[in-house]
N, C-alpha and C positions, 0 to 999 in steps of 0.2 A: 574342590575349587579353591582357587588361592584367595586369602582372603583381604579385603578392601580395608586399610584405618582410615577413619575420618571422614571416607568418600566413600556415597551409595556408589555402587557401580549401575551402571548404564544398562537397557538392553543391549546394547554392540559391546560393551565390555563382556556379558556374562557368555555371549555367542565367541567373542575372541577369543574368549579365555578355553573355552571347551575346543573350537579349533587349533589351540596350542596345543592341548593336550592330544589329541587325534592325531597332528603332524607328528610329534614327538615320537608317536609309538609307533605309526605307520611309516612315515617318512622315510624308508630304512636306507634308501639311494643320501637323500638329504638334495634332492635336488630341490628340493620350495617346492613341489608338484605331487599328487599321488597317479600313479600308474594305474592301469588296470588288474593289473595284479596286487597292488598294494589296497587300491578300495574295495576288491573282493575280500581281502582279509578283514578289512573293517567289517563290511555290510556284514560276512557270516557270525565277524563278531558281537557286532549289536544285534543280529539276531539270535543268536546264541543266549543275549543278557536277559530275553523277553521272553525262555523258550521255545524257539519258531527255529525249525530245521534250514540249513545253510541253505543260498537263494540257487536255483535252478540258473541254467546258462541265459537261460530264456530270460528269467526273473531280475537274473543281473542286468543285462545288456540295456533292457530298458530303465532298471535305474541310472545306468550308468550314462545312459543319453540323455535321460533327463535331466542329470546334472550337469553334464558336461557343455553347456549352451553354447561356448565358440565349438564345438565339434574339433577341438586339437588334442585328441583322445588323452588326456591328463586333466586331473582335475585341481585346480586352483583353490589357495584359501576363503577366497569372494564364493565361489562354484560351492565349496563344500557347508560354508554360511547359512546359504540357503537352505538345504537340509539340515543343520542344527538347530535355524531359526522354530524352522517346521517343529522339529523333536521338543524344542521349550515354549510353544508357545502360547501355553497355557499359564506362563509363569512371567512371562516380560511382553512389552507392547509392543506395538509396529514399529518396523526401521524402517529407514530409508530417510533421502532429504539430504542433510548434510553431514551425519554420519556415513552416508558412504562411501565419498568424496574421501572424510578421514578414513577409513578406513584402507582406501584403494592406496593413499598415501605410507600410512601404514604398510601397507604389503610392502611396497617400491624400496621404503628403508628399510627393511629387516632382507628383503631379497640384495641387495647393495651391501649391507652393515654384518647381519648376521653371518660371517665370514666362518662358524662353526657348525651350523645350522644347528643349532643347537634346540631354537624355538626362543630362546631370549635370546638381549645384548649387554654384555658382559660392561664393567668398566673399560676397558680398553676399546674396546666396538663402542661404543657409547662417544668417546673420545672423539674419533675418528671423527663422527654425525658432526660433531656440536663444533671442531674445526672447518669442515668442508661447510655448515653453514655461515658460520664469521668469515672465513673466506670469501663466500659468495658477497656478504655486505660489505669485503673491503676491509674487515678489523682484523687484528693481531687474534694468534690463537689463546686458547685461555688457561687463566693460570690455573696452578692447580686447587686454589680455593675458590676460584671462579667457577670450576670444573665440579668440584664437593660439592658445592651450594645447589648447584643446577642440578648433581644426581639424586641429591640428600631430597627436592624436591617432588620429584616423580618418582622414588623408586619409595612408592609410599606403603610397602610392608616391610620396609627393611632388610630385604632379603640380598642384596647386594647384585641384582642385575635387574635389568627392567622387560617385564613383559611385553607383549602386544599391549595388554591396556592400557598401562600403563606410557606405555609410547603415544598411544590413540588421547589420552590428555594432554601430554606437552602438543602434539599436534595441534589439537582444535586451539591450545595456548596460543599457538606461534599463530595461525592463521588469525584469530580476534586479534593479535597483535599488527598485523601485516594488512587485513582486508581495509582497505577504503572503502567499499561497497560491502555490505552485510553478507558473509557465506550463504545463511539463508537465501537470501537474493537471489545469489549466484547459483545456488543447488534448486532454489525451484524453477531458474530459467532451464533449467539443464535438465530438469526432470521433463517442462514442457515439449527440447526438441526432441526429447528421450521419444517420448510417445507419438509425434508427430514423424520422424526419422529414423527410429530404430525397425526398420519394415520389418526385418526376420527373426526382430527380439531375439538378437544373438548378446545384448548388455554392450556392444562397440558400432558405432557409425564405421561401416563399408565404405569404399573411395565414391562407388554409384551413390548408398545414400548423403555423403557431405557432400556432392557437387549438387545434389536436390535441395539441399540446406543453405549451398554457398548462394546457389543463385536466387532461392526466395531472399536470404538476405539483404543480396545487392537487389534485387527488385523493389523492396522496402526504402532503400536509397536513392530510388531515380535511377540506379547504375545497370549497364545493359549486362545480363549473365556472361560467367566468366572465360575467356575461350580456355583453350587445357594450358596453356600456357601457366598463365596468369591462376589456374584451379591447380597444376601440380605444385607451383612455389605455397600457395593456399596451405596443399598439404601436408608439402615437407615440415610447415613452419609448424601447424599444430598436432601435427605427430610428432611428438618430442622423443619416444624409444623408438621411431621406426619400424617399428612394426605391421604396418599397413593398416591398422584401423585408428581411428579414434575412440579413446576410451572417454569417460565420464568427466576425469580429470583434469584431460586434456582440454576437453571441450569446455571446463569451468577456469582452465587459462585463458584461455582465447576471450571469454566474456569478460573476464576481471582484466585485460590488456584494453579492451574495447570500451568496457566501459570508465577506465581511468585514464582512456589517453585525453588529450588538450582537446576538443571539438573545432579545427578551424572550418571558418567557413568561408569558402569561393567560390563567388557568386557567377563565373562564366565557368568554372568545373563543372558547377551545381547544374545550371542552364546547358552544357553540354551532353550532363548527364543524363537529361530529363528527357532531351531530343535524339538524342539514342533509342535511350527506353521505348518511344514512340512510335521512331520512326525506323528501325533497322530491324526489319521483318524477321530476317533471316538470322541473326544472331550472329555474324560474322565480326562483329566491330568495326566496320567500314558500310557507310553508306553510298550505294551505288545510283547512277542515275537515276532509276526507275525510282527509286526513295527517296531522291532527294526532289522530286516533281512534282 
């Protein structure tokens, strides 16, 4: 295991860093995923290191659906976590909270950045991140001692590219730097609609489970649930890769928009709202004679 100066590493560090390494050797496409052929290699080989005879077709499949929890027969670096977690956990405490969030982050730059799949990001890929972010703020890109300073700071074994974990601390950096609201905050509201909304504990809100979610929220508001209209713009906006669900991180944008915007308040919106809520039995957004009587 690569080793740490200066900085204990994390339980999510010690689990990233073993997931590096696992990618690295398995990985052999480089698509950021393992195959099921690629985590049959793995499984006979960590069976193999225990000595326990390679797993049966049988013996597989059900590992391999138990890890695979969105069922899109690959298995993800979050997906394979999980089983690492399992294999050290006698050595590091409970994850979860707001390491996850980083880490989901994590994955998203190195599937964007890592342009060699190499498992790290090189000075050059490093580059790219630290542009496309000062872009985002509107700044010029950076010098190249501006560039030194920021790598010289996370690549803190010296070894001239930056890991997963090391990515996973400028991450939680930049977010303490950015949060107006505590990430804590924000990762334990997230962990609440987690277990309230995630019905088939697939780890993403379903379109059916966020219209369950959209509309107790707007209920919480006085606001009458949403028609599909109004629930697809919902979803285009906090599905940020399009993908059809909502992940974790998405759903810990959408709180951090919500809970930093301005709070106006309008008092015949509010009143209108309320009278909805009440009286439009039906849920269509228009109240009809019969309701209005």
């Amino acid at each position: 295991m690569r080793k740490f100066l200066g900085h204990p590493p994390t339980a999510k560090d010690l689990v990233a860093e073993q997931v590096g390494k696992i990618w690295l050797q398995y990985d052999t496409d480089r698509s950021g995923y393992l195959s099921r052929m690629e985590t049959l290699r793995f499984l006979n080989d960590y069976l193999a290191s225990k000595n326990l005879p390679p797993a049966t077709m049988a013996a597989f499949n059900r590992f391999f659906n138990e890890l695979d929890v969105n069922g899109d027969d690959v298995l993800s670096r979050g997906e394979m976590a999980k089983f690492v977690y399992n294999f050290y956990k006698p050595q590091v405490p409970a994850l979860g909270g707001a390491d996850d969030l980083v880490i989901e982050m994590v994955d998203k730059i190195f599937l964007k950045y890592d342009v060699d799949r190499s498992g790290y990001l090189e000075k050059r890929e490093c580059l790219r991140l630290v542009d496309d972010i000062l872009s985002q703020k509107g700044q010029p890109q950076a010098t190249v001692a501006q560039f030194n300073r920021f790598f010289a700071e996370f690549d803190v074994n010296g070894d001239g590219v930056l890991s997963r974990s090391e990515m996973a601390r400028f991450t939680r950096k930049f977010l303490k730097n950015q949060e107006v609201i505590p990430l804590g905050q924000i990762s334990s509201t997230v962990d609440k609609i987690w277990v309230k909304y995630d019905l088939d504990r697939s780890g993403f809100l379903n379109r059916r489970e966020t219209l369950k979610f959209l509309n107790d929220f707007l209920v919480t508001k006085g606001q009458p649930p949403a028609t599909v209209a109004k629930f697809n713009h919902f979803f285009r906006e906090i599905d940020l890769n399009s993908d059809g669900y909502v992940s974790r991180s998405e759903m810990a944008q959408f709180i951090k928009g919500y809970l930093t915007a301005p709070q106006v308040t309008d008092p015949v919106t509010e009143l209108t709202n309320k009278i909805f809520a009440k009286y439009d039995f039906n849920r269509n957004g228009f109240l009809d004679k019969r309701e209005c009587l």
